[in-house]
FIKESE-760406 format. One record per residue (C-alpha): residue in three letters; x, y, z. Coordinates in steps of 0.1 Angstrom, whole numbers. Each point is the difference from the previous one (the first is absolute). Layout:
<resn=ALA	px=X	py=Y	pz=Z>
...
END
This chain:
<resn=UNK	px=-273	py=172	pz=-31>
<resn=UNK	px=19	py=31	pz=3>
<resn=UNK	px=38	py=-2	pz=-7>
<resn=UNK	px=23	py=0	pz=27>
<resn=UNK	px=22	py=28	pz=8>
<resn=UNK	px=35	py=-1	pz=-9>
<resn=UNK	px=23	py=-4	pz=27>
<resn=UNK	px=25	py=34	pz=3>
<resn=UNK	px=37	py=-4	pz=-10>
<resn=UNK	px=17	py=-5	pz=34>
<resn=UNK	px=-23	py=-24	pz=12>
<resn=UNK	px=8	py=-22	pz=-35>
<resn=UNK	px=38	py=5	pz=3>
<resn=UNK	px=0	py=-7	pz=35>
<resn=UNK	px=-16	py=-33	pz=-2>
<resn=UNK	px=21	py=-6	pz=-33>
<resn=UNK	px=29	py=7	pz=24>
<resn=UNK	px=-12	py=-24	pz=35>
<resn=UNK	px=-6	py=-24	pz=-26>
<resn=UNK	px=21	py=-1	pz=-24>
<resn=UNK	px=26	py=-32	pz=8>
<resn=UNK	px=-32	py=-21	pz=-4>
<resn=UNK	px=-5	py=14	pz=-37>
<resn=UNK	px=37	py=-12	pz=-6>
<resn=UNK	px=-2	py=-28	pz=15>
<resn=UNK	px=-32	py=-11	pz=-24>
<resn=UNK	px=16	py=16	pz=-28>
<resn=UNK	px=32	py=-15	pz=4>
<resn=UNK	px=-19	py=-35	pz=4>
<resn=UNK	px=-20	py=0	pz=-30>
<resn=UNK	px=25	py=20	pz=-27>
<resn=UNK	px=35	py=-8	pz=-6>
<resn=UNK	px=3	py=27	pz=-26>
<resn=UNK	px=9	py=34	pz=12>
<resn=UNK	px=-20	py=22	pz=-24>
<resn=UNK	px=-35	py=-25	pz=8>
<resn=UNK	px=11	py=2	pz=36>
<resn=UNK	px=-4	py=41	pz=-1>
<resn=UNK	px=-34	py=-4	pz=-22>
<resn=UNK	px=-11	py=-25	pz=24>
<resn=UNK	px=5	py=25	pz=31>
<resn=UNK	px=-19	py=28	pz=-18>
<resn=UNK	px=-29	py=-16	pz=-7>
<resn=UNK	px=4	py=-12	pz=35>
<resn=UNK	px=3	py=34	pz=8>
<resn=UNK	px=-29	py=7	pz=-21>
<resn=UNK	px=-24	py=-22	pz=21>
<resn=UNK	px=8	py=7	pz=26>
<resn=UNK	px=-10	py=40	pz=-6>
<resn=UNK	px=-32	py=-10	pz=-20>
<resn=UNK	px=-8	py=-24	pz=34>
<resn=UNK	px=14	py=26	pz=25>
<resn=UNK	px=-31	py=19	pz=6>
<resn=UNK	px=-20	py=-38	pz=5>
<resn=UNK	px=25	py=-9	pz=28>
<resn=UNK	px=-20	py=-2	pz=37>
<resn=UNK	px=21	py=-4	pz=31>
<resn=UNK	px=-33	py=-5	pz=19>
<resn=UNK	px=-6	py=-32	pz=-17>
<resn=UNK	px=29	py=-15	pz=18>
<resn=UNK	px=22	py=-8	pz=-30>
<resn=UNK	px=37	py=14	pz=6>
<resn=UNK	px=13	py=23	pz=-31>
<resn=UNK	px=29	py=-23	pz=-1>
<resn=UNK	px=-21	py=-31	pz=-7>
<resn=UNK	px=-21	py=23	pz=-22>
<resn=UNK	px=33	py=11	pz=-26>
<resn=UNK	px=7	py=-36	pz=2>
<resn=UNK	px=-33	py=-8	pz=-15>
<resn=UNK	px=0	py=26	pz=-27>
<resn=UNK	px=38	py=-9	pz=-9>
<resn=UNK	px=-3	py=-38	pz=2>
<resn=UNK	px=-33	py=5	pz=-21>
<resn=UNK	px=18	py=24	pz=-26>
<resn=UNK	px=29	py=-21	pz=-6>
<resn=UNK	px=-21	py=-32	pz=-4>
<resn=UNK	px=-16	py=16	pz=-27>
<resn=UNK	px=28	py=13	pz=-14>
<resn=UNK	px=21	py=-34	pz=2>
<resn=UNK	px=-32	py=-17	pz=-15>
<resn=UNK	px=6	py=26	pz=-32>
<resn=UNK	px=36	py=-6	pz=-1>
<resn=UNK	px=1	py=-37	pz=3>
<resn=UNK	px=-18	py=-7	pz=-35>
<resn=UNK	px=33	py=18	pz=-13>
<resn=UNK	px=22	py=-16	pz=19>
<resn=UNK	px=-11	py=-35	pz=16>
<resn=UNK	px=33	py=-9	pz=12>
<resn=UNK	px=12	py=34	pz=20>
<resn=UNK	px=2	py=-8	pz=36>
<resn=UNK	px=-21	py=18	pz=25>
<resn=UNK	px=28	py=4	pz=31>
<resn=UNK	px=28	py=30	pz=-11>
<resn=UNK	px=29	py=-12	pz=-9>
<resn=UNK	px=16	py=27	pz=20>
<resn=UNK	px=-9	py=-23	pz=31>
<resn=UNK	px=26	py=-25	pz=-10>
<resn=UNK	px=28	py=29	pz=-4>
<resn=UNK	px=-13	py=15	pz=40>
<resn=UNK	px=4	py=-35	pz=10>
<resn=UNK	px=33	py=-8	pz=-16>
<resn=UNK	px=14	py=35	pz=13>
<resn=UNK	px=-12	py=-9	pz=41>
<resn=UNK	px=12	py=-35	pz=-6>
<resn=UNK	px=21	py=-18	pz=-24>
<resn=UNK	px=-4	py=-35	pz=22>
<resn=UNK	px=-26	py=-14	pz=-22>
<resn=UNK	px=-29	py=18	pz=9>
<resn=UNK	px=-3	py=20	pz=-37>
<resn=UNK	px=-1	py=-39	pz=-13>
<resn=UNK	px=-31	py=-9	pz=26>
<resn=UNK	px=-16	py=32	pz=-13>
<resn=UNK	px=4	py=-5	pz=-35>
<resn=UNK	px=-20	py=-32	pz=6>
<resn=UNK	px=-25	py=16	pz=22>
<resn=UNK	px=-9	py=22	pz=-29>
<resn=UNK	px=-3	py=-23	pz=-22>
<resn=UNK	px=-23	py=-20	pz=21>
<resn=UNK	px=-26	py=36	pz=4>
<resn=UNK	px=6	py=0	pz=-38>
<resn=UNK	px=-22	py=-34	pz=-6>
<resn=UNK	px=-29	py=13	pz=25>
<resn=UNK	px=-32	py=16	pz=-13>
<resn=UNK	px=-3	py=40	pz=5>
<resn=UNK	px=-21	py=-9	pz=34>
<resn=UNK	px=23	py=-20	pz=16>
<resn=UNK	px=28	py=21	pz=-14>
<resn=UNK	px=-13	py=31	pz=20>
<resn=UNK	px=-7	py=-23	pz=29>
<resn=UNK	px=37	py=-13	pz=3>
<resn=UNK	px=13	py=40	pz=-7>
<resn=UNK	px=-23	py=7	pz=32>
<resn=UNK	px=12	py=-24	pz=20>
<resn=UNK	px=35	py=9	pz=-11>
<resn=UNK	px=-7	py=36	pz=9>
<resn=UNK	px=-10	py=-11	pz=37>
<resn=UNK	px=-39	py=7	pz=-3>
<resn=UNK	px=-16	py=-19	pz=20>
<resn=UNK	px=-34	py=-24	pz=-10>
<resn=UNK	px=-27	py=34	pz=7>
<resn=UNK	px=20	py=23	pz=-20>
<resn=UNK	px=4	py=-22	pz=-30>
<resn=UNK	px=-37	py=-9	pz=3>
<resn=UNK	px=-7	py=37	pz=-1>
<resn=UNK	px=23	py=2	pz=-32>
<resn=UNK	px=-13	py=-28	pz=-20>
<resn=UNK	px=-37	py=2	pz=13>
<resn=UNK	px=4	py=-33	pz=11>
<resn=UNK	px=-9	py=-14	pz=38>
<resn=UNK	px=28	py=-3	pz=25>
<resn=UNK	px=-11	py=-38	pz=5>
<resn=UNK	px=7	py=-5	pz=-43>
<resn=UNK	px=32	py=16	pz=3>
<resn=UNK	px=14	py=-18	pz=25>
<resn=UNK	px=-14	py=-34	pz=-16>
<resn=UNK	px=15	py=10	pz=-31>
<resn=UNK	px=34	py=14	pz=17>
<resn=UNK	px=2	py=-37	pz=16>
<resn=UNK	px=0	py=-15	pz=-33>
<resn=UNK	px=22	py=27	pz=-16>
<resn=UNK	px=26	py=-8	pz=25>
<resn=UNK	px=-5	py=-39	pz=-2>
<resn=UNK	px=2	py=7	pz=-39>
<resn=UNK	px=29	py=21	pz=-2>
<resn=UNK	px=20	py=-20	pz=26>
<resn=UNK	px=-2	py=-32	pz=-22>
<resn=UNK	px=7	py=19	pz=-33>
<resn=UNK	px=34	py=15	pz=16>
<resn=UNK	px=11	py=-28	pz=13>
<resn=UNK	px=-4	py=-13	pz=-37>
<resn=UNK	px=16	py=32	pz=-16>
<resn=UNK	px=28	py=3	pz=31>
<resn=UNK	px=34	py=8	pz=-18>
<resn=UNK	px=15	py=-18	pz=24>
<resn=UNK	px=-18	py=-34	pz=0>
END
């Protein structure tokens, strides 16, 4: 099989550009540290520009679900690395409680803290399900993401939420 051509500079920084909040947002999901959060989006970026020439609009896949793809993929395998090091180092920034606490001191940086906590006992799958969801993807895209069917993500969101309602209520601050 003959290698694929390389795509040309401005076509790599432009889609690094379109697409570059959903590379923070994974990066920022799966890295609290700041100097694994930059090597996380290189080789991000990296996959993306060894993938780049692969990509094929005609198939029916949107680039944005693509990057997801290549970005949830890279940091899974990253945070799979990183965890034998560190077991305990939560998945969810920690900057998310600060943004939360800056919007709204009323108690919603408490309700997040727990929220995070609660994605920090989930398995990498359902981890990247619930970030997803979060993100507003709906059952297709995440199925295109994962490689899963739309019907097992949705079955699996419907248990998440079941799941994750009962374990806040346990974890609550304020119960």
């Amino acid at each position: 099989m003959p290698p694929l051509p390389h795509p040309d500079d401005t076509a790599f920084a432009a889609l690094v550009d379109t697409h570059k909040a959903i590379l923070y947002k994974v990066a920022h999901a799966y890295c609290r540290d700041p100097h694994a959060r930059r090597d996380l989006m290189q080789e991000m970026c990296i996959q993306l520009w060894r993938a780049l020439p692969s990509f094929d609009a005609e198939r029916g896949v949107k680039q944005s679900t693509w990057v997801t793809r290549i970005a949830m993929n890279v940091a899974i395998s990253g945070w799979r690395g990183e965890r034998g090091k560190d077991a305990h180092e939560t998945v969810l920034d920690i900057d998310l409680d600060e943004t939360v606490a800056a919007e709204d001191a009323g108690g919603r940086a408490d309700d997040m803290a727990v929220l995070r906590r609660i994605i920090d006992e989930l398995d990498e799958l359902n981890k990247a399900l619930v970030l997803l969801y979060l993100e507003g993807h709906d059952a297709s895209e995440i199925a295109a993401v994962l490689g899963l069917s739309a019907t097992n993500v949705t079955t699996r969101m419907t248990r998440l939420k079941q799941k994750l309602t009962a374990r806040f209520a346990e974890l609550e601050p304020d119960s």
